[in-house]
Gaussian input, Z-matrix of N, CA and C with variables (Angstrom, degrees):
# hf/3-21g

backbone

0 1
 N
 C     1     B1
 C     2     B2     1     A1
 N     3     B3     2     A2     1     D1
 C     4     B4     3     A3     2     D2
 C     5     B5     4     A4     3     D3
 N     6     B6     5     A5     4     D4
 C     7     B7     6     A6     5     D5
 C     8     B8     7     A7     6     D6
 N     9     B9     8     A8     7     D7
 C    10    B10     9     A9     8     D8
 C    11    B11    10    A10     9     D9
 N    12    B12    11    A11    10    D10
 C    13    B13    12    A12    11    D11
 C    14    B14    13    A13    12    D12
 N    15    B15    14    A14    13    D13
 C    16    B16    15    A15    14    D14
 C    17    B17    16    A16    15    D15
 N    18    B18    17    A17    16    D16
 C    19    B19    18    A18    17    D17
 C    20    B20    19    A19    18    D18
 N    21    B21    20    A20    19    D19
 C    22    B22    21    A21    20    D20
 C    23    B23    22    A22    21    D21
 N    24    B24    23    A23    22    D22
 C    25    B25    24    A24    23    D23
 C    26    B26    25    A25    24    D24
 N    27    B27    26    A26    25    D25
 C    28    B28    27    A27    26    D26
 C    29    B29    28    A28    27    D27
 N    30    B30    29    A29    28    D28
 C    31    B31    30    A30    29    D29
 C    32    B32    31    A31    30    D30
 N    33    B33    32    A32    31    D31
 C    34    B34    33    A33    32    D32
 C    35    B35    34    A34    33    D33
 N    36    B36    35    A35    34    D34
 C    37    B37    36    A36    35    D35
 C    38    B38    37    A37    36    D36
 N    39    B39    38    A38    37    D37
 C    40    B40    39    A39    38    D38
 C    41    B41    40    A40    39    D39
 N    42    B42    41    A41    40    D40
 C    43    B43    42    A42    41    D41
 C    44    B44    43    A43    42    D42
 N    45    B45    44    A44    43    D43
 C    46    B46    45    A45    44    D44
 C    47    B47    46    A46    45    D45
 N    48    B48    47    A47    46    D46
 C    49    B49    48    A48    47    D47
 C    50    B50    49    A49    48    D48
 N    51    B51    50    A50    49    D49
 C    52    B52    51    A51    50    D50
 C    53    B53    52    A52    51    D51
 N    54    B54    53    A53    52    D52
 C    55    B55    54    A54    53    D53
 C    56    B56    55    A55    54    D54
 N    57    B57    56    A56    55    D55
 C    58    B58    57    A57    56    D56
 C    59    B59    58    A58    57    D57
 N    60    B60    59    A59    58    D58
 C    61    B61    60    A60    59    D59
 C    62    B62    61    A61    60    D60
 N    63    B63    62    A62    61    D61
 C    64    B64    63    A63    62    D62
 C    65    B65    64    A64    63    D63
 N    66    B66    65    A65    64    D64
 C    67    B67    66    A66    65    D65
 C    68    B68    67    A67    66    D66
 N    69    B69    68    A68    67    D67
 C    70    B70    69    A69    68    D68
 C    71    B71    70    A70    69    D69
 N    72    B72    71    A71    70    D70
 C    73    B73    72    A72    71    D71
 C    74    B74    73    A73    72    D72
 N    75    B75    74    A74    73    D73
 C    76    B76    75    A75    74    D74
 C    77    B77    76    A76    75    D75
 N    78    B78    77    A77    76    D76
 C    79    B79    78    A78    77    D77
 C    80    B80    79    A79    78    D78
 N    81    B81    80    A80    79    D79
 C    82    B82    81    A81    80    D80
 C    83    B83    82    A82    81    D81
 N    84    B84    83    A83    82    D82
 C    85    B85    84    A84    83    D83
 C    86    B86    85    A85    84    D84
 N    87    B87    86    A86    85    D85
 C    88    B88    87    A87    86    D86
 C    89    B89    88    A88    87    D87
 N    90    B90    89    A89    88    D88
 C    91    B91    90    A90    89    D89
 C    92    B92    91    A91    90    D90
 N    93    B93    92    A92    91    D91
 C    94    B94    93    A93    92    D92
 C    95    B95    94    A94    93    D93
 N    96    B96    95    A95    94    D94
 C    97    B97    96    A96    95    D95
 C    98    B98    97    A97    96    D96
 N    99    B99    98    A98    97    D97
 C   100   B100    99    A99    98    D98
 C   101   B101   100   A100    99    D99
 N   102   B102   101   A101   100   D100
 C   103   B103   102   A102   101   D101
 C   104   B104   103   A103   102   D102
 N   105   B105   104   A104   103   D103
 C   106   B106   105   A105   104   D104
 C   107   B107   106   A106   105   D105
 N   108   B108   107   A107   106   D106
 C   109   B109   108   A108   107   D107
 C   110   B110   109   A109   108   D108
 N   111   B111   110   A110   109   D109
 C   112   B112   111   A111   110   D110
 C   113   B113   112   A112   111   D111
 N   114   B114   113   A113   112   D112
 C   115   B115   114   A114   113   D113
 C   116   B116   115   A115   114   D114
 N   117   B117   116   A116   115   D115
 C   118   B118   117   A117   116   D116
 C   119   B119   118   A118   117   D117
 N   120   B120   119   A119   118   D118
 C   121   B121   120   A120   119   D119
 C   122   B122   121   A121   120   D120
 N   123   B123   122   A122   121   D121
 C   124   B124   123   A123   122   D122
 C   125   B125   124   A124   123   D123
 N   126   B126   125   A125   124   D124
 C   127   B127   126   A126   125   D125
 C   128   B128   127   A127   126   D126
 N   129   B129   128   A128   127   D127
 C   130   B130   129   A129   128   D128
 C   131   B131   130   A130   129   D129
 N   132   B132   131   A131   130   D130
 C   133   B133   132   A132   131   D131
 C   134   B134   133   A133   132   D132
 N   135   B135   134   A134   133   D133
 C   136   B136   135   A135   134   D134
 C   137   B137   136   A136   135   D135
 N   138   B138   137   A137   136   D136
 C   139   B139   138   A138   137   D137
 C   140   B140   139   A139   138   D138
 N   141   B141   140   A140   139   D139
 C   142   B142   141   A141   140   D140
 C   143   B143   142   A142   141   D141
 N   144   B144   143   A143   142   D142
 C   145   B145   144   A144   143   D143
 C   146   B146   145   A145   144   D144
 N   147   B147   146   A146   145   D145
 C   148   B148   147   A147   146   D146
 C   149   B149   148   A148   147   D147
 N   150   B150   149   A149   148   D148
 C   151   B151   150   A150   149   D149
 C   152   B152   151   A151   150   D150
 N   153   B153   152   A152   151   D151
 C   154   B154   153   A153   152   D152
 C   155   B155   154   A154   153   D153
 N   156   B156   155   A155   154   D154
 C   157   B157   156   A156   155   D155
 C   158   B158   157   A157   156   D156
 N   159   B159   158   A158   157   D157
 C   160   B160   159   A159   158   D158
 C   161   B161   160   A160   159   D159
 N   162   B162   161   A161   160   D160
 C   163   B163   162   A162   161   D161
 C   164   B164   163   A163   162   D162
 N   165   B165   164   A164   163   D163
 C   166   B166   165   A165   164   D164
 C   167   B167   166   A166   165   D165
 N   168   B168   167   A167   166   D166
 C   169   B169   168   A168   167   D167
 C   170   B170   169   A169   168   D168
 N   171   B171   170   A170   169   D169
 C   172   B172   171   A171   170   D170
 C   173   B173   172   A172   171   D171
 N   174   B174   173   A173   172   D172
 C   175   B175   174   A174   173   D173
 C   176   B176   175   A175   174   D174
 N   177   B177   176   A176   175   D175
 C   178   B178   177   A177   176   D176
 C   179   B179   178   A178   177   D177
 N   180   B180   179   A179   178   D178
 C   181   B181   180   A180   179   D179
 C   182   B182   181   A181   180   D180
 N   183   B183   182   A182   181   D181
 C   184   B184   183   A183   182   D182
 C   185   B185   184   A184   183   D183
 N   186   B186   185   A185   184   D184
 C   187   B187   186   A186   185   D185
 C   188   B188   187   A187   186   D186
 N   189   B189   188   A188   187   D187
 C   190   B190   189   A189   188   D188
 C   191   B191   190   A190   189   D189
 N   192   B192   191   A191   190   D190
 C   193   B193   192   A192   191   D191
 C   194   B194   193   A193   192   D192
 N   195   B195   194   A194   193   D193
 C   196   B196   195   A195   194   D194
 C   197   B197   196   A196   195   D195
 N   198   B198   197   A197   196   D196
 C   199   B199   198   A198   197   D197
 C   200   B200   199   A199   198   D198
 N   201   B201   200   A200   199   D199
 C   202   B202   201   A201   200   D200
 C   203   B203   202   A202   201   D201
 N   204   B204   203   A203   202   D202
 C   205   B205   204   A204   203   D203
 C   206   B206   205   A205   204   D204
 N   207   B207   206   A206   205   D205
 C   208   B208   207   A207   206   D206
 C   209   B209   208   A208   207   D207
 N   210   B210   209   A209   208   D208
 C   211   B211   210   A210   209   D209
 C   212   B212   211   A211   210   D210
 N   213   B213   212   A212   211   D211
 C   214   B214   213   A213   212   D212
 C   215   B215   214   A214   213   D213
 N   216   B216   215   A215   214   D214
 C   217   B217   216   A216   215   D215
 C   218   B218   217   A217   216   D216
 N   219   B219   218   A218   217   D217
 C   220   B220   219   A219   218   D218
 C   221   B221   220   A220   219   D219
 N   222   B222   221   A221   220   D220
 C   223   B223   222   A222   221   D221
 C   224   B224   223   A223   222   D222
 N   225   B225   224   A224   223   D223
 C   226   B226   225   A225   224   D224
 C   227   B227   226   A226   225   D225
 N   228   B228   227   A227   226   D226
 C   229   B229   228   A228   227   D227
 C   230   B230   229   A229   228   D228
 N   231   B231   230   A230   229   D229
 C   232   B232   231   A231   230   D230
 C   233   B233   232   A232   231   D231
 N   234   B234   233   A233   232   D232
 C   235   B235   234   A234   233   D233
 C   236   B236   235   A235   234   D234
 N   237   B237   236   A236   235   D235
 C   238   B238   237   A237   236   D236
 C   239   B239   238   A238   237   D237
 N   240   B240   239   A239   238   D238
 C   241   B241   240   A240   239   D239
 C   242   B242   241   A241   240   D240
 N   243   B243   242   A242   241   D241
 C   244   B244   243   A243   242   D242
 C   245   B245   244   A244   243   D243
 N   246   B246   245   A245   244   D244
 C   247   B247   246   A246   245   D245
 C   248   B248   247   A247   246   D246
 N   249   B249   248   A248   247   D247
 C   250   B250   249   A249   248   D248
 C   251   B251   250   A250   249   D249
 N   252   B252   251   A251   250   D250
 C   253   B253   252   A252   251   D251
 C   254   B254   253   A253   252   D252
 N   255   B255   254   A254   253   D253
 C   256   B256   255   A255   254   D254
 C   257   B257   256   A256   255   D255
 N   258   B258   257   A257   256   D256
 C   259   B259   258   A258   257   D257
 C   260   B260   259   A259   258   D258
 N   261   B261   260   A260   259   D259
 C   262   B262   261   A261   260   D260
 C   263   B263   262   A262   261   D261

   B1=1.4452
   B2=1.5228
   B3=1.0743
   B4=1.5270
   B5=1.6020
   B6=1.5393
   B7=1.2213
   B8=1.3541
   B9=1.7001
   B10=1.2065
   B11=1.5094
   B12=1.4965
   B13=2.1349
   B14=1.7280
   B15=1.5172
   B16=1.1323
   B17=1.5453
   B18=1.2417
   B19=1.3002
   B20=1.5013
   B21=1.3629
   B22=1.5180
   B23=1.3277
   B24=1.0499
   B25=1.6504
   B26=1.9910
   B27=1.0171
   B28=1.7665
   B29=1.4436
   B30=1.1423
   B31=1.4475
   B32=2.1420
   B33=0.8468
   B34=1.2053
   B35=1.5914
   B36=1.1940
   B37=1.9537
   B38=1.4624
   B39=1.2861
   B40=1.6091
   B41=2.0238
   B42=1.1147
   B43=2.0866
   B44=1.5919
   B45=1.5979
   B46=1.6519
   B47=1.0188
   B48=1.1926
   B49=1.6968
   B50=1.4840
   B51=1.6257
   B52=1.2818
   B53=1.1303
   B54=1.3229
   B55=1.1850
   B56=1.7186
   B57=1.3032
   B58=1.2148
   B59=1.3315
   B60=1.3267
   B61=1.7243
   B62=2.3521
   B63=1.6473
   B64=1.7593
   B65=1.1684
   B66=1.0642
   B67=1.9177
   B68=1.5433
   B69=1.2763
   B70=1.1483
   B71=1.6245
   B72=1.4173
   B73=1.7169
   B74=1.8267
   B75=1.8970
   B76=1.5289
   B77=1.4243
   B78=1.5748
   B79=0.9655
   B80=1.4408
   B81=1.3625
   B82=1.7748
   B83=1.6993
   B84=0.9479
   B85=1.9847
   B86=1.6173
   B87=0.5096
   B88=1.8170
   B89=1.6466
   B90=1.7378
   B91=1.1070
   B92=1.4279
   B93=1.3137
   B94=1.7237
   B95=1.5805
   B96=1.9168
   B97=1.5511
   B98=1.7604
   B99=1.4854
   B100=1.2886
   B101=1.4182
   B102=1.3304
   B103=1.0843
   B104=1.6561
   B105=1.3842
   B106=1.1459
   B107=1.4933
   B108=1.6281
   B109=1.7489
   B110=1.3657
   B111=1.4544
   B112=1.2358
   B113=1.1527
   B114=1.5778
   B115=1.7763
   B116=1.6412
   B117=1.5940
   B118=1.6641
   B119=1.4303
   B120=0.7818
   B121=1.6983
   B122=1.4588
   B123=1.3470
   B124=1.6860
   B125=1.3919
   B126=1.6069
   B127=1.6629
   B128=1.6141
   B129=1.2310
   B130=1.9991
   B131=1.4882
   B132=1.4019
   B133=1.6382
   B134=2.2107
   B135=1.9652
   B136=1.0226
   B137=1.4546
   B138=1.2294
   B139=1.1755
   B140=1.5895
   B141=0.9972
   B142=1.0662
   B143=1.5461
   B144=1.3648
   B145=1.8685
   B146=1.6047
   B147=0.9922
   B148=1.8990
   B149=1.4282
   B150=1.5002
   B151=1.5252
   B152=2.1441
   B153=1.6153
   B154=1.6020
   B155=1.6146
   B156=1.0979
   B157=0.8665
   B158=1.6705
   B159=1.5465
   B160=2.1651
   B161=2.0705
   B162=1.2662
   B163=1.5475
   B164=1.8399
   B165=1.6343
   B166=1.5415
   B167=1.6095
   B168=1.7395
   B169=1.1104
   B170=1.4972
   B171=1.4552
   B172=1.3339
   B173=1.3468
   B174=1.7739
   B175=1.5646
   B176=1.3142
   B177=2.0703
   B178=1.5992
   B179=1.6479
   B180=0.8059
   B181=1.7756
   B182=1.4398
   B183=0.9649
   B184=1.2117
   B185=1.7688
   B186=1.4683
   B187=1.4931
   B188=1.7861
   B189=1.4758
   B190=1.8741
   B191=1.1798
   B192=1.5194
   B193=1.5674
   B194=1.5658
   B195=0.8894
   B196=2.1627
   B197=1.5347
   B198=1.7926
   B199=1.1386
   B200=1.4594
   B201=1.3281
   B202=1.4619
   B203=1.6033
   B204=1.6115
   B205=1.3433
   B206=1.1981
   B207=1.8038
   B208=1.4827
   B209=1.4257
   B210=1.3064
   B211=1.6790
   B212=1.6809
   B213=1.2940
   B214=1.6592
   B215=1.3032
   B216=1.9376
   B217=1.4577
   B218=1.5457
   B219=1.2732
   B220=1.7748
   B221=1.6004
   B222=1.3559
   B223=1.4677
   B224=1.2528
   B225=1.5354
   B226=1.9926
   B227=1.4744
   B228=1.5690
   B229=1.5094
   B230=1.4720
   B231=1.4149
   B232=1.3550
   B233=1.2106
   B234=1.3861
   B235=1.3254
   B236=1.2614
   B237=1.5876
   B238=1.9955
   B239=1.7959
   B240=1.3341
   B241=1.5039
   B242=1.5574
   B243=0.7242
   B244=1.3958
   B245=1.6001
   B246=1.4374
   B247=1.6667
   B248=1.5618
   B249=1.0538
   B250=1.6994
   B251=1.6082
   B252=1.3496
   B253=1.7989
   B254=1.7130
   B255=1.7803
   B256=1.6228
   B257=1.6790
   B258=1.4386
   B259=1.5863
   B260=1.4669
   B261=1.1732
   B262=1.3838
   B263=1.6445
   A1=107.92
   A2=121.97
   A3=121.90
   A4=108.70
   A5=110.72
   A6=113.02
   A7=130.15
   A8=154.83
   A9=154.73
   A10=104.15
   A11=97.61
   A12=87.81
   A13=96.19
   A14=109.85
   A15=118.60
   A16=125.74
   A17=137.24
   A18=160.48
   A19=144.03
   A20=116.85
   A21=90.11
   A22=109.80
   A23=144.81
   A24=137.95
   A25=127.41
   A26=85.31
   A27=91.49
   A28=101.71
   A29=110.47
   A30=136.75
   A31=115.93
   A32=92.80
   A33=93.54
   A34=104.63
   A35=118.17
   A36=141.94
   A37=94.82
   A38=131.07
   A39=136.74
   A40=116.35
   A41=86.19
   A42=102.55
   A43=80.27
   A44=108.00
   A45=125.19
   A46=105.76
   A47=129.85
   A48=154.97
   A49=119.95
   A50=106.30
   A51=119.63
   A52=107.03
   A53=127.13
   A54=153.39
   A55=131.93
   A56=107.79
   A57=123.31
   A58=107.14
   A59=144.72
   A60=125.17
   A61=80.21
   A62=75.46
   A63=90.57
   A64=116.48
   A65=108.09
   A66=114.10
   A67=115.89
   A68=116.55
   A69=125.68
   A70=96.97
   A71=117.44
   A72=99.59
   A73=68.50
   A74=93.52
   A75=119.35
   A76=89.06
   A77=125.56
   A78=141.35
   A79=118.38
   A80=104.25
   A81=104.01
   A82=116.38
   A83=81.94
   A84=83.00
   A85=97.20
   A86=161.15
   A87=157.46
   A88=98.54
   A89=103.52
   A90=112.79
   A91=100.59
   A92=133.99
   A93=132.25
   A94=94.89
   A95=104.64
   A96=123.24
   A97=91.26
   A98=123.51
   A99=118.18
   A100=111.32
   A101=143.39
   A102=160.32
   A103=95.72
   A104=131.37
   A105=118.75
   A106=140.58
   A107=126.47
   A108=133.48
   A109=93.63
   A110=105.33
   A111=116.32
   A112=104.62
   A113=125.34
   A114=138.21
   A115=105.19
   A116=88.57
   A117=112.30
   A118=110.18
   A119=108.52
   A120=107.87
   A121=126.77
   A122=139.44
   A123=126.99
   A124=93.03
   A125=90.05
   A126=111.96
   A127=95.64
   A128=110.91
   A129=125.26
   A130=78.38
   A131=98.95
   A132=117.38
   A133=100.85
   A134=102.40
   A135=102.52
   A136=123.42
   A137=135.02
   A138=154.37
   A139=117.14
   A140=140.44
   A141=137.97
   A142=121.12
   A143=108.74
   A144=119.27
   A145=94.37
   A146=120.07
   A147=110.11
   A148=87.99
   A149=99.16
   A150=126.22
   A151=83.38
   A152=75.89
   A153=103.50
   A154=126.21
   A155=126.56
   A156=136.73
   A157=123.27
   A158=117.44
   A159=110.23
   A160=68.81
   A161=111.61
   A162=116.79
   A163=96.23
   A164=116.41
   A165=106.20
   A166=118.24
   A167=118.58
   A168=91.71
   A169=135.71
   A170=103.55
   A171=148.86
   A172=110.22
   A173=132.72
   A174=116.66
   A175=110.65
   A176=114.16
   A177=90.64
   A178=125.58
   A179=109.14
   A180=119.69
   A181=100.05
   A182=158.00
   A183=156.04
   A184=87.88
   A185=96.44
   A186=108.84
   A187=116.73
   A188=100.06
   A189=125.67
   A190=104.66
   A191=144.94
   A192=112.91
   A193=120.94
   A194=83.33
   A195=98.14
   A196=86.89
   A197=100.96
   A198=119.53
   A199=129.65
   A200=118.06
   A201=106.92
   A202=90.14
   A203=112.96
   A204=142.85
   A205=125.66
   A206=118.05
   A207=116.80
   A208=114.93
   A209=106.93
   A210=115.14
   A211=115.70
   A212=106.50
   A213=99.58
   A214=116.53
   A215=91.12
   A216=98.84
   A217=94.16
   A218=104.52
   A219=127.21
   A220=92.53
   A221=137.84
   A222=114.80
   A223=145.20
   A224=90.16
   A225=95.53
   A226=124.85
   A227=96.52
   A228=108.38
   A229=105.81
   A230=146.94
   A231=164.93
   A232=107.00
   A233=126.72
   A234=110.68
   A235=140.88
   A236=96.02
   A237=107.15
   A238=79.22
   A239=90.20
   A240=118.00
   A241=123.10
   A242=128.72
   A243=143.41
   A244=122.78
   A245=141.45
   A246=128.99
   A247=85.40
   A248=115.48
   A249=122.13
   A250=108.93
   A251=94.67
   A252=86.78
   A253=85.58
   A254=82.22
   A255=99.57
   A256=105.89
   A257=117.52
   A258=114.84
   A259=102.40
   A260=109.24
   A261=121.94
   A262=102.54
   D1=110.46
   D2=-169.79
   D3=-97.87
   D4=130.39
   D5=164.29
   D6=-20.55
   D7=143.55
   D8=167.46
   D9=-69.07
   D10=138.12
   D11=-175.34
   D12=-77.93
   D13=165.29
   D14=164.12
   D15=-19.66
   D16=132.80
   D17=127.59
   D18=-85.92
   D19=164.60
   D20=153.16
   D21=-103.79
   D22=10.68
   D23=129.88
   D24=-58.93
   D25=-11.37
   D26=-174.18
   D27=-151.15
   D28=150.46
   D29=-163.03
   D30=-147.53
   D31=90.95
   D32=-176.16
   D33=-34.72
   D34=-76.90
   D35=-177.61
   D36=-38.39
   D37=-1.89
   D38=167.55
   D39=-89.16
   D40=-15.07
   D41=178.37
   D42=-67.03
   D43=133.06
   D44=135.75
   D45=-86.34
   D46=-79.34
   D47=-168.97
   D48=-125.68
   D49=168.77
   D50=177.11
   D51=-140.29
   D52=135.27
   D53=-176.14
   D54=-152.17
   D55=153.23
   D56=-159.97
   D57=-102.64
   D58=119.56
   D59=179.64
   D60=-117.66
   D61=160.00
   D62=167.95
   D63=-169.40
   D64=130.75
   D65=178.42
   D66=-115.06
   D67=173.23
   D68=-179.61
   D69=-99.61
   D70=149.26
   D71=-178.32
   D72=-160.42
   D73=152.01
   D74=-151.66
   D75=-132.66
   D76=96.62
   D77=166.81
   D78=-30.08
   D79=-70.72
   D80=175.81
   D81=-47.98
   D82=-54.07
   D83=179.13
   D84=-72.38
   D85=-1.43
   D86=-130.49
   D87=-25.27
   D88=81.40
   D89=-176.29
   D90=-150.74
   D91=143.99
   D92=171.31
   D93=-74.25
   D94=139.29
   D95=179.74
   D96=-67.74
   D97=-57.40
   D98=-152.79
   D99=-131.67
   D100=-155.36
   D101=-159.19
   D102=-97.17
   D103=132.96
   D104=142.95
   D105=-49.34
   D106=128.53
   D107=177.94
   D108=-87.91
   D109=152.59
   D110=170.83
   D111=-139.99
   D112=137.78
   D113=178.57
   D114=-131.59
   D115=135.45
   D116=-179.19
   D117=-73.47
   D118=114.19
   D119=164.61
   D120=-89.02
   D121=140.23
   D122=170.35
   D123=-101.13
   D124=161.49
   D125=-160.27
   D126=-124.47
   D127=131.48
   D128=168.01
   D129=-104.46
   D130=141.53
   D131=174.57
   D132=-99.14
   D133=-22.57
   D134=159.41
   D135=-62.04
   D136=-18.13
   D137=-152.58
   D138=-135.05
   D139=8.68
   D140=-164.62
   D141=-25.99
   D142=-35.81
   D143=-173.57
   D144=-61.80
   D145=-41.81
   D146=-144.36
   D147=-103.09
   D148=134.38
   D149=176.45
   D150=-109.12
   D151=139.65
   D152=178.40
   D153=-125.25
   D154=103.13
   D155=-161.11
   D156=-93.29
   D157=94.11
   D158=-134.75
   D159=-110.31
   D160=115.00
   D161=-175.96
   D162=-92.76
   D163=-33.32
   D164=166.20
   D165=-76.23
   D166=4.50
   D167=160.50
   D168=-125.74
   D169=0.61
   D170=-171.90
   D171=-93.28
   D172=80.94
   D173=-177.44
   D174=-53.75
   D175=-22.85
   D176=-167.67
   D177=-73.63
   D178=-12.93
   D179=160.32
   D180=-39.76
   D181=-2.35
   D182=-124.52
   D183=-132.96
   D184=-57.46
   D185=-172.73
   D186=-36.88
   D187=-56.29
   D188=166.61
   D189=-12.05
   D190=77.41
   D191=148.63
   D192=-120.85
   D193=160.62
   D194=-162.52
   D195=-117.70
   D196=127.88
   D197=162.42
   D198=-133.87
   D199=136.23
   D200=-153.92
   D201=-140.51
   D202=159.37
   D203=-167.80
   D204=-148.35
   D205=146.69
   D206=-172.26
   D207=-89.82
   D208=8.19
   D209=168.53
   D210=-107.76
   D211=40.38
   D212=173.36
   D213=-69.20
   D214=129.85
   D215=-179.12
   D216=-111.06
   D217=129.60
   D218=-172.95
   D219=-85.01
   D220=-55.42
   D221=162.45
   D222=-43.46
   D223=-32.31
   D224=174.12
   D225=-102.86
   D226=1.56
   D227=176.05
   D228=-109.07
   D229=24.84
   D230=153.39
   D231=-87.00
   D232=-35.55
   D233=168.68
   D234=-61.87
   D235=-13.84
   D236=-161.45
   D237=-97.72
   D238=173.04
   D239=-179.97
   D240=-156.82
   D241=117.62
   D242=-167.24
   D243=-63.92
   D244=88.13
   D245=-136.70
   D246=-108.63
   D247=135.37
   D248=165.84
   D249=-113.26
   D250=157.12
   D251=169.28
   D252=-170.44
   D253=125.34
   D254=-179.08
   D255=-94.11
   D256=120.65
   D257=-179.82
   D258=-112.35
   D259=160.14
   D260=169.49
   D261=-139.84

């Protein structure tokens, strides 16, 4: 996802950070299960496409947890959906 070039609405030299937020969101209810996580990303200006994700230097990586079970129900787990939103 490459930065927008200069404007006078946007300013590159205006980026602090980049970050990733993501929630779980429950189709039937069309409601989010939990709180939104959010993860820091570092930015190469050589690189603009690739989001990097440094988990030894970033505590919020910390936030991330994956939980899994021997009763997966494939009907009731089709409902959720996974929301990303890339900010800069």
């Amino acid at each position: 996802m490459p930065i927008p070039a200069d404007t006078a609405q946007f300013q590159r030299t205006n980026i602090v950070k980049r970050l990733v937020r993501f929630a779980l969101y429950d189709r039937t209810k069309q409601d989010f299960v939990h709180n939104t996580a959010q993860i820091v990303a570092e930015w190469n200006k050589g690189n603009e496409d690739l989001w990097v994700f440094n988990n030894e230097k970033y505590e919020s990586l910390g936030q991330v947890i994956f939980r899994t079970t021997e009763k997966y129900d494939e009907p009731m787990m089709q409902r959720y959906a996974i929301i990303l939103e890339l900010c800069i």
